[in-house]
FIVOPA-697792 format. One record per residue: residue number from 1; residue in three letters; y, x, z of N, C-alpha, C, O, CB in turn. Coordinates in pm, whole numbers. Atoms other than C-alpha are relative to their C-alpha. Glycine has a CB too. Example, Ala and Ser with C-alpha at 12.3 -4.5 7.8 and 13.67 -1.06 7.14 Angstrom:
BEGIN
R, 1, ALA, -119, 89, 0, -450, 1230, 780, 120, 90, 0, 118, 194, 66, 3, -99, 125
R, 2, SER, -119, -82, -6, -106, 1367, 714, 109, -77, 73, 220, -26, 90, 46, 41, -142
***
This chain:
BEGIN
R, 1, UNK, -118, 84, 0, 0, 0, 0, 125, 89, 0, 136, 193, 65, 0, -96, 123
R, 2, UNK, -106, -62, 6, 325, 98, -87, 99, -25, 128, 47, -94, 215, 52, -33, -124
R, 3, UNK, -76, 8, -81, 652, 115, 151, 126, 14, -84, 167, 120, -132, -27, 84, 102
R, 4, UNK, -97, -4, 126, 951, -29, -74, 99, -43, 96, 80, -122, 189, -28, -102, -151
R, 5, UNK, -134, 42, -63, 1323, -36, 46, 62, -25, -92, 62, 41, -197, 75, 85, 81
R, 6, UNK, -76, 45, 68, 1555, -252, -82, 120, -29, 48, 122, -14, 170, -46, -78, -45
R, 7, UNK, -165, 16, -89, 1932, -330, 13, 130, -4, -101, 128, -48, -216, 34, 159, 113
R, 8, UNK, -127, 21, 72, 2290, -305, -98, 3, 158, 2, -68, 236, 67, 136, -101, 76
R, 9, UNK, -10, -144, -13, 2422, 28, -187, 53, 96, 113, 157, 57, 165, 66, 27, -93
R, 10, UNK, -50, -54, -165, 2497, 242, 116, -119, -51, 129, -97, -10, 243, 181, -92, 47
R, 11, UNK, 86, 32, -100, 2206, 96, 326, -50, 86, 64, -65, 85, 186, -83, -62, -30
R, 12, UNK, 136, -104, -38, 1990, 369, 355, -88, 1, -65, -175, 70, -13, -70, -13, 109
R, 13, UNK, 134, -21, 74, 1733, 344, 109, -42, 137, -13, -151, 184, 21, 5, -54, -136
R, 14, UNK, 5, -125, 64, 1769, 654, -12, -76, 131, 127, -170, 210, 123, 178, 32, -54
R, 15, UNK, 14, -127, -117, 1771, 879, 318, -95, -57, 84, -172, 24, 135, 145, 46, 95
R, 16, UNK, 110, 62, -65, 1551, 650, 495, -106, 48, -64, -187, 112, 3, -1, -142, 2
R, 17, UNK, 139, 5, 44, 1281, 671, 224, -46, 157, 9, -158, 202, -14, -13, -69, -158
R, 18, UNK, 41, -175, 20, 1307, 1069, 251, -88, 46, 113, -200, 98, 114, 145, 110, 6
R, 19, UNK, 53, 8, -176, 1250, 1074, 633, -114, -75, -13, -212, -4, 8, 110, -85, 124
R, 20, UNK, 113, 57, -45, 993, 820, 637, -140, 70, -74, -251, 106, -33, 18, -155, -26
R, 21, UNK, 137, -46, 132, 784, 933, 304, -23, 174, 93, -138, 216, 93, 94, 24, -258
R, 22, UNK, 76, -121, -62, 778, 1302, 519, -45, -9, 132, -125, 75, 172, 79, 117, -1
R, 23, UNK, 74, 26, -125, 709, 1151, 875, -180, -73, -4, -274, -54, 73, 108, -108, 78
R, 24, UNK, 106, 63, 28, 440, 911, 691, -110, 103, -86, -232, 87, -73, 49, -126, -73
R, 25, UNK, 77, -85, 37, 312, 1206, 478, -26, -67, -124, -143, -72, -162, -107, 35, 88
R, 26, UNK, -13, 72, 135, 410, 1004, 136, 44, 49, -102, 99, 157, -79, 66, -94, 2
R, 27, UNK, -82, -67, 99, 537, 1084, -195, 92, -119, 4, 64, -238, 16, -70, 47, -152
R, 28, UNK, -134, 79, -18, 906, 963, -187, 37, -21, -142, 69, 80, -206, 123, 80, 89
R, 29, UNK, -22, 55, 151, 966, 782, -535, 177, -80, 19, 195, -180, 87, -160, -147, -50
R, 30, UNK, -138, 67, 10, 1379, 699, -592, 6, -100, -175, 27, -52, -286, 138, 156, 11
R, 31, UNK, -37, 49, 145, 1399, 421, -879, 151, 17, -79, 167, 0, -200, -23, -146, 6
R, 32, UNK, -126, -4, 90, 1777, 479, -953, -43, 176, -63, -53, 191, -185, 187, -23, 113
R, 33, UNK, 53, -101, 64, 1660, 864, -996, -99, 18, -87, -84, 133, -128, -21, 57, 63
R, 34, UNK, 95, 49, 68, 1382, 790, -1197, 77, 13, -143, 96, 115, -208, -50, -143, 54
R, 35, UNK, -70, 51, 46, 1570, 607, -1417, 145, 100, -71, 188, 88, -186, 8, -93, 96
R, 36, UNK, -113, -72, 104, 1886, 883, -1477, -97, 110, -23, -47, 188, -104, 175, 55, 67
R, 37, UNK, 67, -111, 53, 1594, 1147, -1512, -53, -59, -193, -46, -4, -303, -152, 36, 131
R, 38, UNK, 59, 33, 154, 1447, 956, -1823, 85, -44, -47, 31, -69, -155, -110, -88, -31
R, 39, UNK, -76, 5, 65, 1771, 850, -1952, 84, 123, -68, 167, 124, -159, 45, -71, 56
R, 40, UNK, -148, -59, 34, 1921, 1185, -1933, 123, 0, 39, 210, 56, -27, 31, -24, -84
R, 41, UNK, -162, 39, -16, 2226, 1090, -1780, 7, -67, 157, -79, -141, 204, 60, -134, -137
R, 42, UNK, -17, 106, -93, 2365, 959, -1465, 45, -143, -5, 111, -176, -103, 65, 41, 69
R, 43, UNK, -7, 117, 22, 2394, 620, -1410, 106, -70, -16, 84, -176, -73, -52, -42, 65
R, 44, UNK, -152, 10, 38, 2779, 562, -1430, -13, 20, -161, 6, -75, -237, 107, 130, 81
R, 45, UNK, -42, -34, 145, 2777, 737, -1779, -148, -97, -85, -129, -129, -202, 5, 218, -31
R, 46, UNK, 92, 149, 21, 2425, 457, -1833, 86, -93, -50, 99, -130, -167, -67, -71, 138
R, 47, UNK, -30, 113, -3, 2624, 198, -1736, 131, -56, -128, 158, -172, -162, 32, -9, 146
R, 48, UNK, -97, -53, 86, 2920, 342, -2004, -62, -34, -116, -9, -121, -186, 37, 144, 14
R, 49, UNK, 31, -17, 99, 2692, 395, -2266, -66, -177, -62, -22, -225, -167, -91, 132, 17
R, 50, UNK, 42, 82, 30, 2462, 53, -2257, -28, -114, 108, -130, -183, 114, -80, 46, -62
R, 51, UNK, -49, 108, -110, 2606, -176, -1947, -117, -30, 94, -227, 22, 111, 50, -146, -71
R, 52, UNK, 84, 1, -105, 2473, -315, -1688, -124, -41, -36, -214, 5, 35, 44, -72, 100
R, 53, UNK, 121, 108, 88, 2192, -541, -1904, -103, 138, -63, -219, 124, -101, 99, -127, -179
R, 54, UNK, 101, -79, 105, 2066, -190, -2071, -69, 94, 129, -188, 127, 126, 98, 113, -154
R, 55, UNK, 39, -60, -127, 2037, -3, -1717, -156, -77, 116, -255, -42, 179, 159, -13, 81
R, 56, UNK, 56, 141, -39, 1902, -335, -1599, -211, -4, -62, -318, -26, -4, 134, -146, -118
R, 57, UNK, 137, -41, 97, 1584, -274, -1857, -42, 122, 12, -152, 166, -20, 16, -9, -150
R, 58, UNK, 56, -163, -50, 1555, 54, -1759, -71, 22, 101, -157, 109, 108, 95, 92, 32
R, 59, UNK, 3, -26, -148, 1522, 5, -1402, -161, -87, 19, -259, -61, 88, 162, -77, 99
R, 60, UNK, 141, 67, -36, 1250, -257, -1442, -115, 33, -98, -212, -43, -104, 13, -161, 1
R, 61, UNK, 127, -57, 70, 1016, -63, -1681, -20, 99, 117, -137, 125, 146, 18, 74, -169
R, 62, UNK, 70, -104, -69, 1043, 211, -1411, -64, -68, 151, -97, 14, 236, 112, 132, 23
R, 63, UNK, -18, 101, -133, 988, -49, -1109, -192, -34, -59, -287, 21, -3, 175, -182, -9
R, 64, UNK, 130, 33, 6, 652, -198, -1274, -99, 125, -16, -216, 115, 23, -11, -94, -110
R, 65, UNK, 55, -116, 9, 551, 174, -1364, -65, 48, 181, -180, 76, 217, 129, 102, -76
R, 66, UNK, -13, -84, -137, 610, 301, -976, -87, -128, 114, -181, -101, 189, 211, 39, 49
R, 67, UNK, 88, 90, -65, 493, -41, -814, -134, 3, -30, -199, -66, 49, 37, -119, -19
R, 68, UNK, 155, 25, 45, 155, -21, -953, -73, 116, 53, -196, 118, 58, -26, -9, -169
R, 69, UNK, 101, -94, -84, 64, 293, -774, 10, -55, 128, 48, -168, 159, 34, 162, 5
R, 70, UNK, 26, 45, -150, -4, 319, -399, 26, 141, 65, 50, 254, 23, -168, -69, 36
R, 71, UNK, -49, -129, -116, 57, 529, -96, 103, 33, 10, 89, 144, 60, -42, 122, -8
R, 72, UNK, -118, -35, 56, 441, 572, -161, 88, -66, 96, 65, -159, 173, 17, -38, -147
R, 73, UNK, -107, 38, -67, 754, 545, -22, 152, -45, -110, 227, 39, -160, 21, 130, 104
R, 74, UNK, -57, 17, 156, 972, 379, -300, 183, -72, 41, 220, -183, 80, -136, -152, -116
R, 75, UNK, -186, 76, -33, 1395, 322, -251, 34, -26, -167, 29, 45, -268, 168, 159, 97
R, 76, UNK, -48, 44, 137, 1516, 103, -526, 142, 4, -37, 216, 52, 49, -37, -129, -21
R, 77, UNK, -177, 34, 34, 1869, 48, -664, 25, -121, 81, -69, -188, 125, 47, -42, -184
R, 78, UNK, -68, 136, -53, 2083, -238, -509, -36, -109, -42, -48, -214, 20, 124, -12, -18
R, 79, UNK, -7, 133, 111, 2031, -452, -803, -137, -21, -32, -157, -103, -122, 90, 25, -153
R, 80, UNK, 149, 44, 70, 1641, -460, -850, -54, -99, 67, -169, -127, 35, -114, 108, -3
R, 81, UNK, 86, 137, -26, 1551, -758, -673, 84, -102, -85, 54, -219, -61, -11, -52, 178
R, 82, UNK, -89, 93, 104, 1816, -934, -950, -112, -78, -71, -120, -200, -64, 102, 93, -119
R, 83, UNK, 140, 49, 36, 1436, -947, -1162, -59, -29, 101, -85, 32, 205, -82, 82, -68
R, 84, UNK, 153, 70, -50, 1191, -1201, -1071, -158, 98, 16, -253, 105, 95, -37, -125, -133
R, 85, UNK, 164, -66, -15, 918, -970, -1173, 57, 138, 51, -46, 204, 44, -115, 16, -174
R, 86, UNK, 2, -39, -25, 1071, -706, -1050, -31, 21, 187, -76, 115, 252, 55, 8, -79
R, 87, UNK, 26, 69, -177, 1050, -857, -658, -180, -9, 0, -269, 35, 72, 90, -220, 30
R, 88, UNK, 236, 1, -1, 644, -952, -786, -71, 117, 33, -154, 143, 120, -96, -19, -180
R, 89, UNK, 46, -112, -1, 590, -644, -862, 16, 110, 90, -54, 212, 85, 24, 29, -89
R, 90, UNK, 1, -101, -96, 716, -457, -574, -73, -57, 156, -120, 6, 250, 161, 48, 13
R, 91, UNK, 110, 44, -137, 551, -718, -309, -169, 4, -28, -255, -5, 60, 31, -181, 48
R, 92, UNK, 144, 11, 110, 219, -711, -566, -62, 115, 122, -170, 78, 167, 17, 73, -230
R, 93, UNK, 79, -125, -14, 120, -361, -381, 122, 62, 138, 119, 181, 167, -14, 112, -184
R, 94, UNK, -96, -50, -76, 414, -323, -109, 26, -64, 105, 34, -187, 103, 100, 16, -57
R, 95, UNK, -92, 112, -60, 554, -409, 191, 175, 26, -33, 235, 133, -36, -30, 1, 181
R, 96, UNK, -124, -43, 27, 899, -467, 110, 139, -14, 115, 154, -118, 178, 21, -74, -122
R, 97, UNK, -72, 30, -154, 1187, -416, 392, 101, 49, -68, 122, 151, -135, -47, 76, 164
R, 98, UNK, -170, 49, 69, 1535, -538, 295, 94, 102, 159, 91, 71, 278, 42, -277, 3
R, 99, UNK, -83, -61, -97, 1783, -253, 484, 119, -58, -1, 162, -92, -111, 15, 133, -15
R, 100, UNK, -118, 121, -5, 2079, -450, 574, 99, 57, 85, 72, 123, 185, -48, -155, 65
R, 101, UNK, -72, -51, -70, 2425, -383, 669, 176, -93, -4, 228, -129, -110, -19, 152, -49
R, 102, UNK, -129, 87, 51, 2763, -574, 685, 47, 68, -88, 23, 189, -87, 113, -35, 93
R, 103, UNK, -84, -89, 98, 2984, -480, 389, 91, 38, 22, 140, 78, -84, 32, -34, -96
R, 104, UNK, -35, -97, -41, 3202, -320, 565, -31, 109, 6, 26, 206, -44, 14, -12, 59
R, 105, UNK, 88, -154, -40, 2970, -62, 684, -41, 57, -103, -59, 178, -110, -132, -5, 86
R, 106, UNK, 89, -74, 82, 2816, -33, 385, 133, 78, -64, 139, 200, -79, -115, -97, -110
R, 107, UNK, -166, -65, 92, 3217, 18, 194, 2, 169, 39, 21, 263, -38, 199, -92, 90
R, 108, UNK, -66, -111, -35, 3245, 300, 489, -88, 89, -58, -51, 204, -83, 28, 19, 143
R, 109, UNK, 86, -169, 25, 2924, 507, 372, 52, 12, -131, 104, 120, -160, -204, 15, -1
R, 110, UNK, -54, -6, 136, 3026, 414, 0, 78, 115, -38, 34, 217, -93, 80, -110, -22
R, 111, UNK, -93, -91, -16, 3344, 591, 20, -29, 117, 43, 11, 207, -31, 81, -36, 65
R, 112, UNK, 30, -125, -66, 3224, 868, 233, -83, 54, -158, -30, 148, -217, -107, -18, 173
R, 113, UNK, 71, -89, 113, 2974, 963, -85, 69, -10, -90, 40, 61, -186, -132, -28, -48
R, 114, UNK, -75, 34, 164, 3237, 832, -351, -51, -118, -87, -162, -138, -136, -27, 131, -107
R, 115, UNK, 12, 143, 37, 3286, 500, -479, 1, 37, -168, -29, -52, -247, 141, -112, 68
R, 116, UNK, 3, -21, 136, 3320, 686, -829, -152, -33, -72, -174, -108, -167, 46, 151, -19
R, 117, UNK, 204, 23, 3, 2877, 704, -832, -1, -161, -43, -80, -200, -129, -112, 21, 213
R, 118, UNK, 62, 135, 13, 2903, 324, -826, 65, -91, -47, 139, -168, 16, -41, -49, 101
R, 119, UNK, -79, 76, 110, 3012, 160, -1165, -30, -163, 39, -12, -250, -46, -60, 47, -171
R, 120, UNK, -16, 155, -18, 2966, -177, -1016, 131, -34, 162, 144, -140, 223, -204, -71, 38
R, 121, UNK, -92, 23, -74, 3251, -122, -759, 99, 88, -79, 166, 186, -46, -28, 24, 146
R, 122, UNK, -142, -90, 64, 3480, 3, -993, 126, -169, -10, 112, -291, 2, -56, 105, -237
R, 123, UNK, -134, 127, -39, 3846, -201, -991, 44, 56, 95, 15, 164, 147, -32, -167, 47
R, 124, UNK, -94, -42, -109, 4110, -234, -746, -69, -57, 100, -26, 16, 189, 151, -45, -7
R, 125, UNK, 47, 43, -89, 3913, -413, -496, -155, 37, 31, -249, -41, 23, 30, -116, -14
R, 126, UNK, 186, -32, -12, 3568, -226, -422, -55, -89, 138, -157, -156, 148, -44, 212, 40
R, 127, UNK, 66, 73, -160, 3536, -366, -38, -55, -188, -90, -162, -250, -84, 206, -27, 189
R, 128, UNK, -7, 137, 32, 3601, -718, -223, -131, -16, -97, -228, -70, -45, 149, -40, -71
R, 129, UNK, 162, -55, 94, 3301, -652, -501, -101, 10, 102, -203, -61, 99, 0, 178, -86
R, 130, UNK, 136, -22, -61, 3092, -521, -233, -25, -105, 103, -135, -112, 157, -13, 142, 64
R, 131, UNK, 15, 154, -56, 3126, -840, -53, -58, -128, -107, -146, -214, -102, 160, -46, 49
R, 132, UNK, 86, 134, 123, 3049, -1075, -345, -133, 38, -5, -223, -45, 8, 55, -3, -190
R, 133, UNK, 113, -33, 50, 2777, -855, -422, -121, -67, 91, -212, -138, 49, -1, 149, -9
R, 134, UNK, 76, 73, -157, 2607, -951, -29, 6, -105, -13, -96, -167, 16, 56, 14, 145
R, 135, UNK, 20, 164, -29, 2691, -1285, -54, -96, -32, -109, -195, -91, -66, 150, -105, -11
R, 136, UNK, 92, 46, 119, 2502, -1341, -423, -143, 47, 6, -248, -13, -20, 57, 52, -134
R, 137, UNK, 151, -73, 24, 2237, -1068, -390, -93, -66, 145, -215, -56, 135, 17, 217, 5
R, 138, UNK, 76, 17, -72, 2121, -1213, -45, -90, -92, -13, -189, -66, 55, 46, -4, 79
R, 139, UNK, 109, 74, 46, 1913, -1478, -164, -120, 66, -92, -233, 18, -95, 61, -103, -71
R, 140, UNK, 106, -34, 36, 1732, -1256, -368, -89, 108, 33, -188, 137, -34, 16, 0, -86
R, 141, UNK, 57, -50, -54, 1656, -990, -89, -65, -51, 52, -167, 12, 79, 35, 52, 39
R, 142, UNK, 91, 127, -136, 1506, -1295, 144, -107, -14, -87, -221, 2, -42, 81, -196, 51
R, 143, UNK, 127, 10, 30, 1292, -1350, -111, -101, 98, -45, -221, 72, -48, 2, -74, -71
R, 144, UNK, 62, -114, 30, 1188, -1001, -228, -100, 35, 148, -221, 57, 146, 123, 118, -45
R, 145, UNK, 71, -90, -75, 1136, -878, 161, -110, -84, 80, -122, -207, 85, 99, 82, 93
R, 146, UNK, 93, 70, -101, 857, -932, 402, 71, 32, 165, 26, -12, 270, -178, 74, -19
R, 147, UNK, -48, -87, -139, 1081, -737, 691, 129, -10, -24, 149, 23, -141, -47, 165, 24
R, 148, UNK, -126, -62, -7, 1464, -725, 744, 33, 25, 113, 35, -48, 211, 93, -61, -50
R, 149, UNK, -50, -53, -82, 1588, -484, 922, 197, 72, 16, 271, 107, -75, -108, 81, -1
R, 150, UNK, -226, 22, -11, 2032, -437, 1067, -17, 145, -18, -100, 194, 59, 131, -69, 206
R, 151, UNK, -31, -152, -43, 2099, -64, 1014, 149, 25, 42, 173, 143, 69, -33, 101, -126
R, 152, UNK, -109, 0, -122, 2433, -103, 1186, -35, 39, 75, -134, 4, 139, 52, -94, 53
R, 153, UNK, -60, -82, -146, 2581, 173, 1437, -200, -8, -2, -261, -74, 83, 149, -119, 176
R, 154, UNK, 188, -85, -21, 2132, 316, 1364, 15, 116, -68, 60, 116, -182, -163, -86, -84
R, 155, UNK, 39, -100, 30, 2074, 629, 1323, -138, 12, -89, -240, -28, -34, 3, 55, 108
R, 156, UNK, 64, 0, 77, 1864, 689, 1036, -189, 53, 100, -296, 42, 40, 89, 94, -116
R, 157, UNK, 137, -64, -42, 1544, 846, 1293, -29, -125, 63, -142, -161, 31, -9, 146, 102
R, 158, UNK, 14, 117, -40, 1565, 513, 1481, -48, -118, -122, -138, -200, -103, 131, -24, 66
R, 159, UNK, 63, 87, 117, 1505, 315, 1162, -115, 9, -53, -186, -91, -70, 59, 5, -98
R, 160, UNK, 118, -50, 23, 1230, 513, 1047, -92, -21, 107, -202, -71, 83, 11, 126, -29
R, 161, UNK, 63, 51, -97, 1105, 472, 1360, -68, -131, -2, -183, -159, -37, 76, 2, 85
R, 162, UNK, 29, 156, 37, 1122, 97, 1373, -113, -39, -137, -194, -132, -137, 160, -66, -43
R, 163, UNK, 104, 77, 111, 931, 97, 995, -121, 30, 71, -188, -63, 116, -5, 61, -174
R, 164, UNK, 109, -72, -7, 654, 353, 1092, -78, -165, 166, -172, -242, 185, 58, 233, 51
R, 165, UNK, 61, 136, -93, 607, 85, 1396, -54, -145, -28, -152, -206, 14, 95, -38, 76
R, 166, UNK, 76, 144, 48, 581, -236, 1230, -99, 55, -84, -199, -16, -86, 96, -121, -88
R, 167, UNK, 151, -38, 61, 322, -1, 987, -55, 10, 40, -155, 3, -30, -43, 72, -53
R, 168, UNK, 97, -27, -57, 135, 63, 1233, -53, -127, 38, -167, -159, 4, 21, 87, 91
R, 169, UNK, 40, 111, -49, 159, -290, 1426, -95, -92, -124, -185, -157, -71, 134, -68, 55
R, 170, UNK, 32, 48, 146, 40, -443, 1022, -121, 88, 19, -199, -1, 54, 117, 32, -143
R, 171, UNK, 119, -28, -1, -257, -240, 1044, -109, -25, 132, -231, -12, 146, 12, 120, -36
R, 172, UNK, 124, 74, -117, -388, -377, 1369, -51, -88, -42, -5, -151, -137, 35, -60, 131
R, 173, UNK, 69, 122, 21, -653, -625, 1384, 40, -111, 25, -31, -209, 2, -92, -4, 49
***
């Protein structure tokens, strides 16, 4: 069984899945990296070249590719529970745990790495974007995850923590 994180951008997917995939003794699979390795390109200059709809097709050929193995620790983009089959396909073989954060919090890590990385908060209003985004995309994390967990004011070893625990509690009898 896989171990798939999903969220808004700034959650933690990313650094979570690093920590956990080496505490769990996993191979750590990133679908937005994936994705600018076989394009060639980062995903800003993607989103430039063939929008969000061509990135969009990108993301879910590498999503049914990476879901179909096992043993893994898999952080997706923001936007991959948008596909239906992309949500199938990552609960098909996964548990999936929606990292969650007010959009605030998430704005502050945003900024801290550079709001430039993330062509869907581009404009004069990124906080305001990354609020729409939470309000629309949350209906389709509820139904992607089996787990949501607050990473608000958590330290990324505490989170990992918390998964490796409910993995363990999921394998009791």
């Amino acid at each position: 069984m896989n171990v798939v994180l999903i969220g808004l951008m700034g959650s933690g997917k990313s650094a979570v899945g690093r920590l956990l995939a080496e505490r769990l003794d996993r191979p750590f699979i990133d679908t937005d990296a994936l994705v600018e390795a076989e394009a060639g390109c980062p995903i800003p200059a993607l989103f430039a070249a063939e929008g969000e709809e061509g990135f969009r097709r990108r993301e879910a050929e590498v999503i049914a590719r990476v879901a179909a193995g096992d043993g893994q620790v898999i952080a997706t983009g923001g936007g991959a529970v948008l596909r239906p089959e992309n949500r199938d396909a990552l609960r098909r073989n996964g548990l999936v745990i929606w990292l969650d954060a007010p959009p605030e919090v998430l704005y502050r890590r945003v900024r801290a790495q550079g709001v430039g990385r993330r062509p869907l908060l581009a404009g004069p209003d990124p906080l305001g974007r990354l609020r729409a985004l939470a309000e629309s995309r949350a209906p389709a994390y509820a139904a992607a995850a089996h787990v949501r967990i607050a990473t608000e004011a958590r330290s990324l070893a505490d989170i990992v923590a918390e998964i490796a625990d409910i993995l363990h509690e999921r394998r009791q009898p």
